[in-house]
C-alpha positions in Angstrom: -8.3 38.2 8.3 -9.2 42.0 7.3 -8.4 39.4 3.7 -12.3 38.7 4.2 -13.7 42.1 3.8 -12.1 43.3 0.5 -15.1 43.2 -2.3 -13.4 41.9 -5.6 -11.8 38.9 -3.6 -10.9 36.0 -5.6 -12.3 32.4 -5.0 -11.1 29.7 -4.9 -7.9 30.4 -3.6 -5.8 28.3 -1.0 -4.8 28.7 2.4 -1.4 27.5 4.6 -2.7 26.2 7.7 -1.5 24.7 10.8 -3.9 22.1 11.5 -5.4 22.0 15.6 -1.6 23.2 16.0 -0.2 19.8 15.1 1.1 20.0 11.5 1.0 21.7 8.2 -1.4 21.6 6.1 -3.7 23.7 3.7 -7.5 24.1 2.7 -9.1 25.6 -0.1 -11.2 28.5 0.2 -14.5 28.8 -1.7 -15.9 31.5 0.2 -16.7 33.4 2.9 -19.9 34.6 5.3 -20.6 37.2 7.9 -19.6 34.3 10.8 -18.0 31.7 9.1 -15.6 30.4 6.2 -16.6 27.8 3.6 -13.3 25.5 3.2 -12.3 22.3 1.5 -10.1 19.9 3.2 -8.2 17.2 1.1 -8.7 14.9 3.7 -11.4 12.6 2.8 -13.0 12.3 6.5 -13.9 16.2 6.3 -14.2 17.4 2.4 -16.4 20.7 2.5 -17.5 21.9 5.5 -18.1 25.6 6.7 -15.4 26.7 9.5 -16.1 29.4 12.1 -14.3 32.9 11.3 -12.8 32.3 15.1 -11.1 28.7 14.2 -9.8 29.3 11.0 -8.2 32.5 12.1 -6.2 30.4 14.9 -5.2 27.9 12.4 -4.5 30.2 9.0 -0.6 31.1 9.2 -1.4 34.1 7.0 0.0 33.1 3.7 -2.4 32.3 0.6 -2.3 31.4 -2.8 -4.2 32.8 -5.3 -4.2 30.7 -8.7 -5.3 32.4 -12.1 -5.6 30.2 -15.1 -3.4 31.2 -18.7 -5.6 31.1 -22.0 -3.9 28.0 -22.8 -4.8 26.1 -19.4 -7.0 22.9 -20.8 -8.3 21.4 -17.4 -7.8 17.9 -17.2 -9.8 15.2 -15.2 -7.3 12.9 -12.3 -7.5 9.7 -12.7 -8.5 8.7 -9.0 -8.9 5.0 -9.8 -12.7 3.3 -8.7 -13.7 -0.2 -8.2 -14.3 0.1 -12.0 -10.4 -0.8 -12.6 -11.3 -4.3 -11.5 -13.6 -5.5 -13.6 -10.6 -7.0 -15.7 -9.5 -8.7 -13.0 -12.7 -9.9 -12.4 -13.7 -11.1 -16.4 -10.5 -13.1 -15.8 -12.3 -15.4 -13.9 -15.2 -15.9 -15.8 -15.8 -19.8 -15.6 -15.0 -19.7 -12.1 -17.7 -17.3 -11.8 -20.0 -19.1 -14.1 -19.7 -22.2 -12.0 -20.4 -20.1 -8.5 -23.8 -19.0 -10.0 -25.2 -22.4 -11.4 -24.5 -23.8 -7.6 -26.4 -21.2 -6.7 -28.8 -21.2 -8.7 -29.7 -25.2 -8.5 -29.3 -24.8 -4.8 -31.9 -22.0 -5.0 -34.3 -23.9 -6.9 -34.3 -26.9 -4.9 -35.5 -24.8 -1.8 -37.9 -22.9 -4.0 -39.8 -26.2 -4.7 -39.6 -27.1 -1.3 -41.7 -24.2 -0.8 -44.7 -25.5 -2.9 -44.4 -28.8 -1.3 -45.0 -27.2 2.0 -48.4 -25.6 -0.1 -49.2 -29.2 -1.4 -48.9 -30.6 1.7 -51.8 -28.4 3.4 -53.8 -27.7 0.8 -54.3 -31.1 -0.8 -52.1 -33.9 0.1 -53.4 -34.0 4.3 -57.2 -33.2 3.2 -56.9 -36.1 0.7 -55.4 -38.5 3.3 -52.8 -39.1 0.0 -50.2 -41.5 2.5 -48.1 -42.7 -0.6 -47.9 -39.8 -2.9 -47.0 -37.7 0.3 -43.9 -40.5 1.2 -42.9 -40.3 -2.8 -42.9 -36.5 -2.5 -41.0 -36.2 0.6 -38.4 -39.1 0.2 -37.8 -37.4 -3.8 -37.4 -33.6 -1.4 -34.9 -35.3 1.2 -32.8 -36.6 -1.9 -33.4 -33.0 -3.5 -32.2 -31.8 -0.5 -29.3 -33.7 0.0 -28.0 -32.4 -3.6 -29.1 -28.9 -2.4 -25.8 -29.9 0.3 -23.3 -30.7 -2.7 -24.2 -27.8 -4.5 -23.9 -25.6 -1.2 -20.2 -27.5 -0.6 -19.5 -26.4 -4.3 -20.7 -22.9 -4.2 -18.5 -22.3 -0.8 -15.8 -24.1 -2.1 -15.6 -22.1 -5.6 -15.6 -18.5 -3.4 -12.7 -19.7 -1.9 -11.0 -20.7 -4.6 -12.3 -17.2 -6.4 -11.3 -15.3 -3.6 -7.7 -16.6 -3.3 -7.5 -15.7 -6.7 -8.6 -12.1 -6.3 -6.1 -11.8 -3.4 -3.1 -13.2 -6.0 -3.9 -10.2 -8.7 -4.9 -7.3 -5.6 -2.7 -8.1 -3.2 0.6 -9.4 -5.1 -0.2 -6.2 -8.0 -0.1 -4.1 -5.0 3.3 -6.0 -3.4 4.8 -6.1 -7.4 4.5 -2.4 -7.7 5.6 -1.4 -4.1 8.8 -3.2 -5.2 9.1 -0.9 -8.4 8.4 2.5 -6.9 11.6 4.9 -6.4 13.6 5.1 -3.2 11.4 9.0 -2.9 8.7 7.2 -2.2 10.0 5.8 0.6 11.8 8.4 2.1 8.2 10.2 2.7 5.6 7.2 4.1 6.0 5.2 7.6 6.2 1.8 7.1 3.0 0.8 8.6 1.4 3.0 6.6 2.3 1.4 3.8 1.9 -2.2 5.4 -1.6 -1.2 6.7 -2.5 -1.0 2.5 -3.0 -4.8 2.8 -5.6 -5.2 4.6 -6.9 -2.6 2.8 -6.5 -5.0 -0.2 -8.6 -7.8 1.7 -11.7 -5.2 2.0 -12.0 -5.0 -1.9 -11.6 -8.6 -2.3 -14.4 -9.1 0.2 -16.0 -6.5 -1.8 -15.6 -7.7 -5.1 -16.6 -11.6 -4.0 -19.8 -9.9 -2.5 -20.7 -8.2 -5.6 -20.0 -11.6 -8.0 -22.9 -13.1 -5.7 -25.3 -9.6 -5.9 -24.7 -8.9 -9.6 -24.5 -12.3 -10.9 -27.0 -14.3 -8.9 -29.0 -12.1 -6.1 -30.3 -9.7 -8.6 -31.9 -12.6 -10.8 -33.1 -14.5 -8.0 -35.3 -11.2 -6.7 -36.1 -11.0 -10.4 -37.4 -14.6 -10.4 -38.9 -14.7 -7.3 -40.9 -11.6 -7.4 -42.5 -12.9 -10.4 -43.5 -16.4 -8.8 -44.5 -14.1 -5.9 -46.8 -11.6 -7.9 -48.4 -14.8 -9.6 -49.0 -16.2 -6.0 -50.9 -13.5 -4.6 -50.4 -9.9 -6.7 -52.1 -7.8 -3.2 -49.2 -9.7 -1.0 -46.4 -8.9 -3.4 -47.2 -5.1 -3.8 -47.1 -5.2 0.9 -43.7 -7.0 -0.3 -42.4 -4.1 -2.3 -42.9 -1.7 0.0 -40.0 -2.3 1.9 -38.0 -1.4 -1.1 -38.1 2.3 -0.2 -37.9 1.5 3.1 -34.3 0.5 2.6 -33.6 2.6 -0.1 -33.7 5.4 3.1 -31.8 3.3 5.3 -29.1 3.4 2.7 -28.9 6.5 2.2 -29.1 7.9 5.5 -26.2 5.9 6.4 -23.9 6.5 3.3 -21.8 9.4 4.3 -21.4 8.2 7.8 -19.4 5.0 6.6 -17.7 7.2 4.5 -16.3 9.1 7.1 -16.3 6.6 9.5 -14.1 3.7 7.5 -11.9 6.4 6.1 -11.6 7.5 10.3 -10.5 3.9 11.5 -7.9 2.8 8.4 -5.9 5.9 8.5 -5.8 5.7 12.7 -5.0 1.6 11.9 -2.0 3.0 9.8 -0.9 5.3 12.2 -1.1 2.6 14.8 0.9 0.1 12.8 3.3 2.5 11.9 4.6 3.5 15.4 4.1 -0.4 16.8 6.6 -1.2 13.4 9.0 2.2 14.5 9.0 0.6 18.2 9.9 -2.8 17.5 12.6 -1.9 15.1 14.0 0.9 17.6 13.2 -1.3 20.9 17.1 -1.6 21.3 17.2 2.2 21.6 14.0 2.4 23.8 15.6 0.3 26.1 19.1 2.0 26.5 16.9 5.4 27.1 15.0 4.0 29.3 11.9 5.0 27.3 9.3 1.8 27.3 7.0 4.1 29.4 6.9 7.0 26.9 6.8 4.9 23.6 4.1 2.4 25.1 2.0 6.0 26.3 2.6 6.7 22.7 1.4 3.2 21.4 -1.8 3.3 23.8 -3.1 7.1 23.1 -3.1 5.7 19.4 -4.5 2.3 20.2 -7.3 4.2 22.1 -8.2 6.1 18.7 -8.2 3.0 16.9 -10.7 1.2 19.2 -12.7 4.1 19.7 -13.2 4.9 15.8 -13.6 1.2 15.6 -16.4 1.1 18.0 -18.1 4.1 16.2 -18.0 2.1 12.9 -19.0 -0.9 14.6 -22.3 0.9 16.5 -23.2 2.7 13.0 -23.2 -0.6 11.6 -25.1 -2.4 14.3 -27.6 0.4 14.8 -28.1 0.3 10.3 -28.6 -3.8 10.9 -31.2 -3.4 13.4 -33.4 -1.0 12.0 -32.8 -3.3 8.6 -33.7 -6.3 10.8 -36.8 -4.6 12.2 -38.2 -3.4 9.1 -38.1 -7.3 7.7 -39.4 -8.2 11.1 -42.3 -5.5 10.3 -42.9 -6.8 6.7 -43.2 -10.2 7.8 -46.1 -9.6 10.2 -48.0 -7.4 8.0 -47.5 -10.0 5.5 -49.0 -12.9 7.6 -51.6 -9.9 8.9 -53.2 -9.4 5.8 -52.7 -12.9 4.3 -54.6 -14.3 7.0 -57.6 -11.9 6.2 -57.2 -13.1 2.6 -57.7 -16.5 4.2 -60.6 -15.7 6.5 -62.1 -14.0 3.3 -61.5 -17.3 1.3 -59.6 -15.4 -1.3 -56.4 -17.6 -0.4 -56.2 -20.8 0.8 -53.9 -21.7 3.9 -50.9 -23.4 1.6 -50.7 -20.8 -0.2 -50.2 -18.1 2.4 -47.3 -20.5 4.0 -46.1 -21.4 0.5 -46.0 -17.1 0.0 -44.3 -16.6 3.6 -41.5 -19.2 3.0 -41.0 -18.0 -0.9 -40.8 -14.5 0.8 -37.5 -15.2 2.4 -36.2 -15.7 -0.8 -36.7 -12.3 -1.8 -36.0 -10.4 0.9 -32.8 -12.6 1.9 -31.3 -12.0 -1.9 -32.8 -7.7 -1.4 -30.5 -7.8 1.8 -27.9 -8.9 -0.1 -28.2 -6.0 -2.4 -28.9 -3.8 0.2 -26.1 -5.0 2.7 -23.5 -4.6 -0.2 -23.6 -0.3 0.1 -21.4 -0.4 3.2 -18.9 -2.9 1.7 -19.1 -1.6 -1.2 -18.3 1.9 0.6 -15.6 0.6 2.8 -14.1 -0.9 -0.8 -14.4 2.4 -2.2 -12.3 4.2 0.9 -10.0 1.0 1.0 -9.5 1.8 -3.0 -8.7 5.5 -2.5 -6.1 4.6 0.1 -4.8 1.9 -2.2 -4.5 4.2 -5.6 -2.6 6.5 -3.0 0.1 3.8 -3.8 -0.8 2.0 -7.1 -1.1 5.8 -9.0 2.4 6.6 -8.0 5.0 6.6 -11.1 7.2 3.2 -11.1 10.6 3.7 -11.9 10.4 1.0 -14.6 7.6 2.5 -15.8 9.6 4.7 -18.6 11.1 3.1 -21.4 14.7 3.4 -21.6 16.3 2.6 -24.7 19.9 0.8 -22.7 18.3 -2.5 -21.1 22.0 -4.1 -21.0 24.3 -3.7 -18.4 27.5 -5.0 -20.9 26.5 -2.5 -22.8 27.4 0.6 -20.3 31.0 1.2 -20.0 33.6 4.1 -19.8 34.4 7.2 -17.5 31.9 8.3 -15.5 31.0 12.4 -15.9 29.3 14.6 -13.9 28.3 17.6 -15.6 26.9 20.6 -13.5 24.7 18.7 -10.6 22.2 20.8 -8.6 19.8 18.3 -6.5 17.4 19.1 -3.9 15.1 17.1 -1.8 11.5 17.9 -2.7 11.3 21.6 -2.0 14.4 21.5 0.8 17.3 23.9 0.3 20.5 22.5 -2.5 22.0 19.8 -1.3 24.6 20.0 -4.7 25.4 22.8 -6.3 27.0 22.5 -9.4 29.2 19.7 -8.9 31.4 18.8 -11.7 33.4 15.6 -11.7 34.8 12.9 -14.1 35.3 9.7 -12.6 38.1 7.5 -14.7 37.0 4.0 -15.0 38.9 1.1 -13.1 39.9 4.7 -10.8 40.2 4.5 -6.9 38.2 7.8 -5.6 37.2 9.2 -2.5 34.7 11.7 -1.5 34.9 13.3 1.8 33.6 16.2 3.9 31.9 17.2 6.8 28.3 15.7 7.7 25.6 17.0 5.4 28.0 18.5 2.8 26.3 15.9 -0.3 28.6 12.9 -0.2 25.8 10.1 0.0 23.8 12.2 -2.2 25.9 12.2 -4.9 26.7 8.5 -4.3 23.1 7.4 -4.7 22.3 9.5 -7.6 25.5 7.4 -10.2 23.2 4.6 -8.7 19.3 6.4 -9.9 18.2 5.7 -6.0 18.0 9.6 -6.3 16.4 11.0 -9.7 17.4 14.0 -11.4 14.8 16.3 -12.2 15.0 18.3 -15.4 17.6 21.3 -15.4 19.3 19.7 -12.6 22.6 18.4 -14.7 23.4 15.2 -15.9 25.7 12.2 -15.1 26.9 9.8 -18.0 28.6 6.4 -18.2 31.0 6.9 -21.5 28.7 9.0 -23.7 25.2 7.2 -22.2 23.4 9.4 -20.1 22.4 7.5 -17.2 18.6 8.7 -17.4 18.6 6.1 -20.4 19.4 3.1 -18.3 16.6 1.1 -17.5 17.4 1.3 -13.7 17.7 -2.5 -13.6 20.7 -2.6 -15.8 22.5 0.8 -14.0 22.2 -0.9 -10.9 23.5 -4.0 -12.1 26.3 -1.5 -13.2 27.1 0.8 -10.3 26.5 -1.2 -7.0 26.0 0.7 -3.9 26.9 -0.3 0.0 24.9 1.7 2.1 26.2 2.8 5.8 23.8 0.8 7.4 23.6 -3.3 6.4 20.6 -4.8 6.0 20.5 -8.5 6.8 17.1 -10.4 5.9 15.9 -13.6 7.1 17.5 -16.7 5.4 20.9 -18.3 5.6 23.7 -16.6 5.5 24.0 -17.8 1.9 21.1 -16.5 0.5 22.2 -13.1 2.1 25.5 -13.1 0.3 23.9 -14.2 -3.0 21.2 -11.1 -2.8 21.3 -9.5 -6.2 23.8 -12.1 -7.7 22.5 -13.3 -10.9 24.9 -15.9 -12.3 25.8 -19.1 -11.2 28.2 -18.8 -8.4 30.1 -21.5 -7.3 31.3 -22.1 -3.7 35.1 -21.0 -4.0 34.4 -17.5 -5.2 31.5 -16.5 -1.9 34.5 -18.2 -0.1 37.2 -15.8 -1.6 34.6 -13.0 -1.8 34.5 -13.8 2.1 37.9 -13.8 2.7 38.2 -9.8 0.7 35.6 -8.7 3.1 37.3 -10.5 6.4 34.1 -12.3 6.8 34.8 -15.9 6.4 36.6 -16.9 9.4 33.6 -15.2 11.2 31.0 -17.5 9.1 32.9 -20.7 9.3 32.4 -20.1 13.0 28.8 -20.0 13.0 27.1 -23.5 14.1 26.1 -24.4 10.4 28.7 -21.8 8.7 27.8 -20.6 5.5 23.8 -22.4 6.2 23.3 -20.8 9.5 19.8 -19.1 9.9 19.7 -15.3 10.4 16.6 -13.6 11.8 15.7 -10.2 9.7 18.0 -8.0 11.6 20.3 -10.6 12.0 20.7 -10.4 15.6 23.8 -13.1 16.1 25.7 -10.7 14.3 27.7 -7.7 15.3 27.8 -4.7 13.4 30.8 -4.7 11.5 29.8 -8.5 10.8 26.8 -7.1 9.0 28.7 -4.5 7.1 31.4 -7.0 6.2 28.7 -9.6 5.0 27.1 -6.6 3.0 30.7 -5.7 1.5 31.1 -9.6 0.4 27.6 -9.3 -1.5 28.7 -6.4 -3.4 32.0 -8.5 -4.4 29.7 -11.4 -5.5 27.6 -9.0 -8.0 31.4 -8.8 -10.0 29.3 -5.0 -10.7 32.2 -2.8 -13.1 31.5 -0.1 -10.2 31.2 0.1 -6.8 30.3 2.5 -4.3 31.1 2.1 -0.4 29.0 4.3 1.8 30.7 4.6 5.3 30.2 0.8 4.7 33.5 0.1 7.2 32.2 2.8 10.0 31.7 -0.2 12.0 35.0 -1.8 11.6 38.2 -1.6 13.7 41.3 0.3 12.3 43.0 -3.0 11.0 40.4 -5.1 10.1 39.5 -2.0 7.8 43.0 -1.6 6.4 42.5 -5.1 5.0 39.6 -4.6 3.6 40.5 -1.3 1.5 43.7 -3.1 1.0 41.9 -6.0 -0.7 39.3 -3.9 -2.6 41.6 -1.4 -3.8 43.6 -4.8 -5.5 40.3 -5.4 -7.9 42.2 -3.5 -10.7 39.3 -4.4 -13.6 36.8 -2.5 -11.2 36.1 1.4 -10.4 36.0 2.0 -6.4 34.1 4.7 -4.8 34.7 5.3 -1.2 32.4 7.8 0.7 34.1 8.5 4.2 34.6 10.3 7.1 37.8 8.6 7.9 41.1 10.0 6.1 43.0 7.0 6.6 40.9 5.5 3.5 41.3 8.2 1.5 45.0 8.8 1.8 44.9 4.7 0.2 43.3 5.8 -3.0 44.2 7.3 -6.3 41.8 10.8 -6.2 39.9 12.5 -3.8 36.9 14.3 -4.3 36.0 17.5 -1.2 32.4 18.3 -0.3 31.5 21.1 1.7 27.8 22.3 2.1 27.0 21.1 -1.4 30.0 22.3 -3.6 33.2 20.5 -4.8 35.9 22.3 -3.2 38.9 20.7 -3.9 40.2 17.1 -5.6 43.1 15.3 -6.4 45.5 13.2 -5.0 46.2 12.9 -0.9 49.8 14.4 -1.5 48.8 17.0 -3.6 46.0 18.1 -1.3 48.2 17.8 1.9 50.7 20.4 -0.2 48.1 22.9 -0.1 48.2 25.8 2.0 45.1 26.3 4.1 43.5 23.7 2.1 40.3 22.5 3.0 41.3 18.8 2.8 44.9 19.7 4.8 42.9 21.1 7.5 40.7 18.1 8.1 43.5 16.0 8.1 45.4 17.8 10.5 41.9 17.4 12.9 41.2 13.7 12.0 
């Protein structure tokens, strides 16, 4: 902290913290007073503040970064995203829109004559004892009315329609592109946190459907009426606009509490669904531990936040809506106040004071509007930033890759100095060096944690090389030219862990499979991966429903049905992650027995068991990174105090 008192201290600069002793994070500093330190905190719900001396000392792990700029830094602005980005999505549906605001508008007009009827009827029509003109006017007002109805129905109607088709482009755009992001993604975001982004989606719809109705029709309709009302009585009008002000106030004494406030409740909603989704996906483990009580202790403390940051939104809302409501309440009486002085003073007439109070809801209804659209448009804004959080991230179809066909990739496969690294994580390779023939039979092996699945997923781009890091090829095409669409339909990879989705247990086999398949090769595919006894077992055999975790199956079921898929994808290469750790001794023999038979197709077996490697043509050794040793199982076994001789004396 002694940091503090040195004179020629640089700021900004930014500080490692620990975070109420919870978890890593950082602030930047801008400055420092006798008592206290002025920091910036990335998260949203806190931004600027100024930190007591005391509190920042118990939370500053002592290391600090101090930036200085080159002369050839250019600072450039981050594109954040705003509620900007969707007016295209918005001009789309321009008819729709167009139609929304004539309903609206003919509805609005209807009631606005109404109005004047009401005047007619006091000031001229009862006084006059006019009987037949007042039946005419009235039966013609209940007919107006009635259409007033229709156009209601239509205006309703069209916001759903115009709403469904906002939630299409948000909501799908937002699904498309999660599809296209890169496994890294992923591997850093719980999945409710991602899965809580949609209902994040359905606040900027609600948002954008409310400002259609404000831009497009409210504003004209305070426009329009506040000129009938001025021409009606110019002394009322002016009372009238003095709410204006009034509200503006409201507004803006409110504004960076919803900030705070919705940005509060979605990320504690994420949290929330993120451990509820861990739970129910873990709940066999939960049980066998014996942990309900500690993961349901877990699940309330965060449900507790929720509701409670809920219930602050909810009473900053409420409390903004009744001092709103009030203030109308307030305008209203002084309106009738000093319009019935007017009227005692015989400078308005009684119709006209009713026609002005009834015309006046149609200002201030329509100024509400405006007015109630801050904290949606706020809560849009927060849902926005959380959104962008996902939409700004690369795709990894965004980059053009000149190789878009998968015919078109053939030959060895080479591996030419490969260093990788997980973020900022030690090297998980270290210059590995490997050619892969094609049509070849290869194992890699090694202890857990020496690279094996690494490697595997990067000949597959589920893991992305980073510049400097090496490079892998496919006969002289470097595989960072493969639209990943095409490699993938290339180089198919198993993981250790099947995933079986809801559907038959057709449509599971046929996942990735683009080419007409007919029935006798999934049955022969089945019968290579010992599955299809199993299946024709099942109560409707290859249609049987399977629930998303395909709970009717056993383990090595699932990994054989995931070892069938990869068959049906006829992929030139294939890549087995421990995808027989599941499987009995025999029932595996088979299996590598039947897959090492597919002569026009290169194998790759990542394993922990020997007994598959000693099948195949080459081996490949992993330890802590670095290729130790390869070649075949004889010529490894020959070696004295080889690496691979010693594990297979322990296996």
């Amino acid at each position: 902290m002694s940091l503090f008192d040195m004179d020629n201290l640089l700021y900004p600069f930014i500080a490692h913290v620990n975070r109420k002793g919870k978890y890593l994070h950082y602030y930047v500093v801008f400055g420092a007073r006798k008592n206290s330190i002025i920091i910036g905190d990335p998260d949203p719900s806190v931004g600027i503040i100024e930190m007591p001396k005391k509190e920042f000392a118990e939370e500053w792990s002592g290391v600090a970064i101090f930036i200085a700029p080159t002369p050839s830094y250019k600072p450039t602005r981050e594109d954040k995203g705003s509620l900007l980005n969707f007016v295209p999505v918005l001009a789309k549906h321009t008819k729709l829109i167009t139609l929304v605001v004539v309903a609206s508008v003919l509805g609005t007009v209807i009631s606005i004559a109404g109005s004047y009827f009401i005047q007619a009827m006091i000031d001229t029509y009862i006084p006059g004892a006019m009987m037949s003109t007042l039946g005419v006017i009235a039966s013609g007002l209940i007919f107006a009315y009635a259409f007033q109805s229709v156009f209601s129905y239509a205006q309703g109607f069209l916001l759903n329609v115009l709403g469904q088709r906002l939630t299409i482009d948000v909501t799908l755009g937002y699904l498309r592109h999660l599809f296209h992001l890169p496994m890294s993604f992923f591997s850093t975001r719980r999945t409710g946190e991602i899965v809580s982004r949609f209902s994040d989606a359905s606040k900027i719809i609600d948002a954008l459907a409310s400002t259609i109705i404000t831009v497009f029709l409210d504003v004209w309709i305070v426009l329009i009426v506040g000129i009938v009302l001025c021409v009606q009585n110019s002394r009322l009008f002016l009372l009238s606009l003095v709410a204006l002000p009034c509200y503006v106030v409201i507004v803006w004494a409110f504004k960076g509490r919803f900030n705070r406030l919705n940005q509060n409740t979605m990320e504690s909603n994420a949290i929330l669904s993120s451990s509820i989704i861990e739970d129910l996906n873990g709940i066999q483990t939960i049980k066998a531990m014996t942990g309900e009580h500690k993961s349901y202790g877990k699940v309330d403390h965060e449900f507790a936040d929720f509701l409670k940051k809920s219930f602050q939104y909810s009473n900053t809302d409420l409390l903004q809506q009744s001092i709103k409501a009030a203030l109308k309440l307030i305008l209203n009486v002084a309106v009738l106040w000093v319009g019935a002085l007017l009227v005692i003073h015989n400078q308005l007439s009684l119709g006209q004071l009713f026609t002005y109070n009834a015309l006046l809801a149609y200002f201030t209804n329509p100024l509400e509007s405006i007015i109630n659209l801050q904290p949606k448009l706020q809560m849009a804004k927060v849902a926005n930033n959380r959104l962008n959080e996902v939409l700004l991230v690369t795709s990894e179809y965004e980059r053009e890759r000149p190789v878009k066909d998968a015919s078109a990739v053939h030959g060895d496969i080479v591996v030419n100095h490969i260093s990788f690294r997980y973020g900022f994580g030690p090297e998980v390779l270290q210059d590995v060096n490997l050619t892969i023939p094609e049509h070849q039979k290869m194992t890699i092996v090694g202890m857990s944690g020496s690279g094996k699945s690494t490697l595997a997923q990067l000949l597959t781009g589920l893991s992305a090389l980073e510049p400097g890091q090496g490079e892998i090829k496919i006969g002289d095409v470097n595989i960072d030219e493969i639209d990943r669409t095409a490699l993938r339909q290339h180089v198919v990879y198993v993981p250790q862990e099947p995933d079986i989705f809801s559907g038959t247990v057709f449509d599971n086999l046929l996942l990735g499979v683009e080419r007409d398949i007919q029935p006798a090769e999934v049955e022969r595919a089945c019968a290579m991966a010992e599955i299809k006894e199993d299946i024709e077992r099942l109560p409707q055999q290859y249609a049987s429903d399977l629930s998303e975790s395909g709970s009717i199956l056993s383990g090595g079921q699932k990994q054989r049905i995931t070892i069938a898929r990869a068959i049906l994808t006829a992929a030139p290469v294939m890549i087995f992650d421990e995808s027989t750790s599941n499987l009995d001794t025999i029932t595996e023999r088979k299996i590598v027995h039947h897959l090492l038979g597919m002569t026009d197709t290169t194998i790759i077996f990542v394993a922990h068991r020997l007994t598959i490697a000693e099948q195949t043509d080459h081996i490949v050794v992993l330890d802590h990174g670095k290729l130790v040793e390869q070649g075949s199982h004889d010529a490894l076994l020959a070696r004295k105090n080889g690496y691979y001789a010693a594990m297979f004396a322990k296996d």
